[in-house]
C-alpha positions as CSV (number, residue, x, y, z in Angstrom):
1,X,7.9,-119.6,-83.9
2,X,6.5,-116.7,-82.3
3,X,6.3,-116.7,-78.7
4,X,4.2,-115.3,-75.8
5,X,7.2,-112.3,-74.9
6,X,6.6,-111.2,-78.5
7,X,3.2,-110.3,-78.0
8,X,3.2,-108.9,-74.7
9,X,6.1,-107.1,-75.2
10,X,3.3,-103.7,-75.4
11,X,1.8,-104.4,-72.1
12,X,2.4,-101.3,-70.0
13,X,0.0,-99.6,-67.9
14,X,-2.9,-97.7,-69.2
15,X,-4.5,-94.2,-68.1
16,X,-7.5,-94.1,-65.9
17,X,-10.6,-94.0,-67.8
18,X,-12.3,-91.7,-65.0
19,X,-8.8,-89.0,-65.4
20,X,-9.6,-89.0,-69.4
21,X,-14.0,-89.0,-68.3
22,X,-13.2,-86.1,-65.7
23,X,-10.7,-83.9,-68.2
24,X,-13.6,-84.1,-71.4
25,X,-16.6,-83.5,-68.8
26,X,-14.6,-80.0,-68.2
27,X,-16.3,-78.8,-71.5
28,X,-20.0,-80.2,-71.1
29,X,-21.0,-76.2,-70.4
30,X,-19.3,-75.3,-73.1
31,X,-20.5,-77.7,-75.8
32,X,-24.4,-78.7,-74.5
33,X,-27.2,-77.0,-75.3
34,X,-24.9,-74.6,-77.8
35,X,-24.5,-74.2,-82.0
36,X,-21.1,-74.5,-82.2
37,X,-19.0,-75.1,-85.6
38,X,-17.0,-77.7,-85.8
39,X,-13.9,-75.6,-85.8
40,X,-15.2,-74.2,-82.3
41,X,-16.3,-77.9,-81.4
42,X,-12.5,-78.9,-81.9
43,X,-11.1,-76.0,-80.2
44,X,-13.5,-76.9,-77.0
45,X,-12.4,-80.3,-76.6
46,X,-8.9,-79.2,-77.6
47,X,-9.1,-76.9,-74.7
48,X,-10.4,-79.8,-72.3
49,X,-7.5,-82.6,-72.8
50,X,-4.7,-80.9,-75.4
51,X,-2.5,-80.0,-72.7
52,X,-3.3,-82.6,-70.3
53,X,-2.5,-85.3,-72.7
54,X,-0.6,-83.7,-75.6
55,X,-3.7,-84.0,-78.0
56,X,-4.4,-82.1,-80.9
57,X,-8.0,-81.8,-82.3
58,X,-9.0,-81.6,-86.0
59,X,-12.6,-82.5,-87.6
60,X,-13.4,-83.8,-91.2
61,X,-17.0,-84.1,-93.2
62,X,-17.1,-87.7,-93.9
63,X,-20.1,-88.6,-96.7
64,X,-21.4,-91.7,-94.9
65,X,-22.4,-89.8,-92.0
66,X,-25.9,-88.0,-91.7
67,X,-26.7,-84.9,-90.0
68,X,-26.0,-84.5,-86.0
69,X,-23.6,-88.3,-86.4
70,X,-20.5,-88.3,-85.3
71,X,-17.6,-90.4,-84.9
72,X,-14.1,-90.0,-84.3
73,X,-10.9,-90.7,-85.5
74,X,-7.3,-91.0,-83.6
75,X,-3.7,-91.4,-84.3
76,X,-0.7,-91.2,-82.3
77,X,2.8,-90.1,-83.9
78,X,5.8,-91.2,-82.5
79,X,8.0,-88.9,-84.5
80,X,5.9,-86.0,-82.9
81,X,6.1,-87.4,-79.3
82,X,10.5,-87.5,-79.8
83,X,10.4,-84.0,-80.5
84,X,8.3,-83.2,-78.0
85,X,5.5,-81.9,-79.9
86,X,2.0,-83.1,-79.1
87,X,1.7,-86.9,-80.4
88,X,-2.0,-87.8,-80.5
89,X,-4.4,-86.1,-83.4
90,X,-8.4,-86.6,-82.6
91,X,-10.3,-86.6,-85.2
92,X,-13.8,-85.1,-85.2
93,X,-15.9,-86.7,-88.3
94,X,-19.4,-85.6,-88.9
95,X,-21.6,-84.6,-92.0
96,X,-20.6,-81.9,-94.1
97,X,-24.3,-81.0,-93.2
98,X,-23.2,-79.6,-89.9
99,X,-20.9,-77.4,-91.6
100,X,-22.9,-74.2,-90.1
101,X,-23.0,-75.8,-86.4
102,X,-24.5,-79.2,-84.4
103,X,-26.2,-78.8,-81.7
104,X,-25.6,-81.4,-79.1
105,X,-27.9,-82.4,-76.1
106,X,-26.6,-84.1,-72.7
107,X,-27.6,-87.7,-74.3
108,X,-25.4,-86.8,-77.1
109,X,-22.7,-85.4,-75.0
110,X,-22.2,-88.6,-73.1
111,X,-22.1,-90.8,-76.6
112,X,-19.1,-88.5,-77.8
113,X,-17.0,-88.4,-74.6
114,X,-17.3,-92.1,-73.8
115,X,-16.3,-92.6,-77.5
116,X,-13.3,-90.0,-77.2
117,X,-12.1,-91.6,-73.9
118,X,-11.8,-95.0,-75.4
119,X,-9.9,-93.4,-78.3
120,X,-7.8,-91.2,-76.3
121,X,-7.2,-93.8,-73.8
122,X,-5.7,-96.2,-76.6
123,X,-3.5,-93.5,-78.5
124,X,-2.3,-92.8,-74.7
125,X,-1.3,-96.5,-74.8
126,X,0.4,-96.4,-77.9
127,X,2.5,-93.3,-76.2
128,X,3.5,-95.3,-73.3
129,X,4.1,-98.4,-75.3
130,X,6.8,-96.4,-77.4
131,X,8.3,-94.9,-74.6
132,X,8.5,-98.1,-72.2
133,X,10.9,-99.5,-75.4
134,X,12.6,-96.7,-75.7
135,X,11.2,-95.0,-79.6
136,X,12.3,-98.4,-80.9
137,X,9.5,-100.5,-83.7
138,X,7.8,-103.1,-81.9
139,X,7.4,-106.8,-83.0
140,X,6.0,-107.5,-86.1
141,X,3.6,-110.6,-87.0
142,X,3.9,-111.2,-90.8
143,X,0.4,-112.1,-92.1
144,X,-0.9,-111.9,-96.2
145,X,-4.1,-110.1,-95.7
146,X,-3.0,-106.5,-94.1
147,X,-5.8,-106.6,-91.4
148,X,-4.6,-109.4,-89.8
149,X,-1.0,-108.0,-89.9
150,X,-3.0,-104.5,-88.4
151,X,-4.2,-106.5,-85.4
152,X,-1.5,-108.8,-84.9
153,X,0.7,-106.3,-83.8
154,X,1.7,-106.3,-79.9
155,X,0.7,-102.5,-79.4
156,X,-2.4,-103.0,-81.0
157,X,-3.7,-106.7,-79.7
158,X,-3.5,-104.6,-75.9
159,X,-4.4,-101.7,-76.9
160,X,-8.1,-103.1,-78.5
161,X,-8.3,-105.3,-75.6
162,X,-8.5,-102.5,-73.4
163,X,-11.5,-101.3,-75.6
164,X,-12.9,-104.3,-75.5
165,X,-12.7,-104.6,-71.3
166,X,-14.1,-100.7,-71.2
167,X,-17.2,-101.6,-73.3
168,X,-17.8,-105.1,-70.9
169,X,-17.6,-102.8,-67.6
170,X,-20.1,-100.1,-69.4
171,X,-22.2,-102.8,-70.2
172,X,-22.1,-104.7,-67.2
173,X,-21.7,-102.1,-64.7
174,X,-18.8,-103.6,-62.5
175,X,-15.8,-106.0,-62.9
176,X,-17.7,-108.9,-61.3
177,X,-20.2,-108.8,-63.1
178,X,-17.8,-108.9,-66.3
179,X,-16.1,-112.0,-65.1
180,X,-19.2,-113.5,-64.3
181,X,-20.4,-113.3,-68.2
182,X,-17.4,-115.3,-68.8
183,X,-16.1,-117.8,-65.7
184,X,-19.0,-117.7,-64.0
185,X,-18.8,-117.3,-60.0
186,X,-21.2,-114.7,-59.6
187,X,-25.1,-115.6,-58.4
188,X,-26.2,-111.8,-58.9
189,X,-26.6,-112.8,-62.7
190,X,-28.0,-116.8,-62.7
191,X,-27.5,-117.0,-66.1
192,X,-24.0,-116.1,-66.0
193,X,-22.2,-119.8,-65.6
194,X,-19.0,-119.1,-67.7
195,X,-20.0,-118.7,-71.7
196,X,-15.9,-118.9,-72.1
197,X,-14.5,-122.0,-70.1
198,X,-17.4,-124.4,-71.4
199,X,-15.0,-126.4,-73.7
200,X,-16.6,-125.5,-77.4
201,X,-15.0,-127.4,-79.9
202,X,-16.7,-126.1,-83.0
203,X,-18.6,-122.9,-83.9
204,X,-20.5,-122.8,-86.9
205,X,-22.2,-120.0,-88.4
206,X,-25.4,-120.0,-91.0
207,X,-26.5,-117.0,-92.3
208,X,-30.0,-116.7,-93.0
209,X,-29.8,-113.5,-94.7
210,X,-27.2,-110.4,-96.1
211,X,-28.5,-107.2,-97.2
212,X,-26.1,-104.7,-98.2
213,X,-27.2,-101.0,-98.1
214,X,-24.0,-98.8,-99.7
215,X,-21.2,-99.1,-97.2
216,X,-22.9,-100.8,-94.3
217,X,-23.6,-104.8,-94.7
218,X,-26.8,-106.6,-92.7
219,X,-26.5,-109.9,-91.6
220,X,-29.0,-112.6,-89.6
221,X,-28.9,-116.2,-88.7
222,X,-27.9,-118.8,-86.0
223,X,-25.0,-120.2,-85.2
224,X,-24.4,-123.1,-82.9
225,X,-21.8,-124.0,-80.6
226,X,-21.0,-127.6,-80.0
227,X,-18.9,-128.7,-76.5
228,X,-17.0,-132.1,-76.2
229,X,-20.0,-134.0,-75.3
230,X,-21.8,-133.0,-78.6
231,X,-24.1,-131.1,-77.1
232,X,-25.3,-127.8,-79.6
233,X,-26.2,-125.1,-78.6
234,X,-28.3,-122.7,-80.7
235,X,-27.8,-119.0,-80.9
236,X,-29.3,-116.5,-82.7
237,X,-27.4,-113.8,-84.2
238,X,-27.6,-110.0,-86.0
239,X,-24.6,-108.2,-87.0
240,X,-24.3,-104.8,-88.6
241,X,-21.2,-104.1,-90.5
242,X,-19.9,-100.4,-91.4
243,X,-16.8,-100.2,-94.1
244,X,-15.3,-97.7,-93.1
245,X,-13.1,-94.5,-94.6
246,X,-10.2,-96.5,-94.2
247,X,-11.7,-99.4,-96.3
248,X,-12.0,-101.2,-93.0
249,X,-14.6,-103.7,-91.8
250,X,-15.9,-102.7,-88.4
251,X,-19.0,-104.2,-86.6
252,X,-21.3,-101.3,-85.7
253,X,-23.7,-103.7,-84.0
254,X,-24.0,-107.1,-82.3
255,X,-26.9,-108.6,-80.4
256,X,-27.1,-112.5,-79.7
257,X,-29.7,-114.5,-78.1
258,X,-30.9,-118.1,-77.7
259,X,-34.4,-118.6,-79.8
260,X,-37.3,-118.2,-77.3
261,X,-39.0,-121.1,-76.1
């Protein structure tokens, strides 16, 4: 039996999101507005949060991306953090058609930082979450399908969780607001009344369509929620899916409504 310890034993307490924003915004002059290569680009942001946070930064031409996209990449090595060394890698992917230089605007410049905080703010987790049990391997959930057993880990359950919380207060623009969306308690929002504690005992999904377009996987339809009282509720749905480098299944984009009346 696994119990509640087990899970939390990651927990710890993670950086500010405004110390990472404030450290990256450092290089805005030196990134907006110019051509830079992506060697340069790495070397910039290197300069902005390497020693700060003990972060190297690398970049790599990844196919699926077109020209001016970006994304990033992060990892954090323990072995690296033991000796010392610096423990997180970031990184940079982009098309191999910016090979010459990418030219970012202020728009763009915002996109890439907020995406580099909530990747540097997890590795940083993952850094304290070794170091608060000593270097040692955390719990382990045992699962058949290697996702699962991914995201089942203690480290990794907190540290998406804390993605998850930093996209809600983006969106949302302040923690009331948040908890609103899902308990309710808030009249600033009057259609916020709690989506999470209304007692949903089944959720089904119907897809009205797939397309699939080489790695990235379209999907519509409606799926309804149904309480204890059988009430349903009716909710339409579009997902975008990306399979990513990795071979992983990410959703890239995610907009429900109820059907207009």
């Amino acid at each position: 039996m696994i119990i509640f310890s087990e899970f939390a034993e990651g927990i710890t307490k993670p950086v500010s999101m405004s110390v990472i924003d404030n450290a990256l915004s450092s290089s805005e002059s030196k990134i907006v507005g110019k051509d830079l290569k992506p060697r340069a680009l790495s070397r910039e942001i290197e300069k902005s949060v390497g020693k700060k946070f003990g972060i190297e930064v690398t970049f790599k031409f990844v196919p699926s991306l077109t020209k001016d996209d970006m994304s990033a990449n992060a990892y954090y090595d323990q072995e690296d953090d033991i000796e010392g060394d610096p423990s997180i890698t970031i990184e940079l992917l982009m098309s191999a058609e910016n090979r010459n230089g990418i030219n970012i605007d202020s728009k763009g410049f915002d996109a890439l930082t907020f995406n580099l905080s909530k990747v540097i703010a997890h590795e940083m987790l993952h850094k304290s979450q070794a170091s608060n049990r000593g270097f040692v391997k955390p719990f382990k959930v045992s699962f058949t399908d290697p996702k699962q057993e991914y995201l089942g880990r203690s480290d990794e359950i907190e540290a998406y969780a804390h993605n998850i919380a930093v996209d809600l207060l983006r969106n949302y623009g302040s923690r009331k607001d948040v908890l609103s969306y899902f308990i309710g308690g808030n009249s600033a929002p009057p259609h916020d009344q709690g989506f999470a504690i209304k007692p949903w005992k089944k959720i089904t999904f119907s897809n009205s369509n797939i397309i699939k377009r080489d790695n990235i996987i379209l999907t519509m339809g409606m799926y309804t929620f149904e309480d204890l009282n059988n009430t349903i509720l009716e909710v339409e749905y579009t997902f975008i899916y990306e399979l990513d480098n990795n071979n992983q299944l990410k959703i890239i984009l995610h907009h429900s409504s109820v059907p207009f009346k």
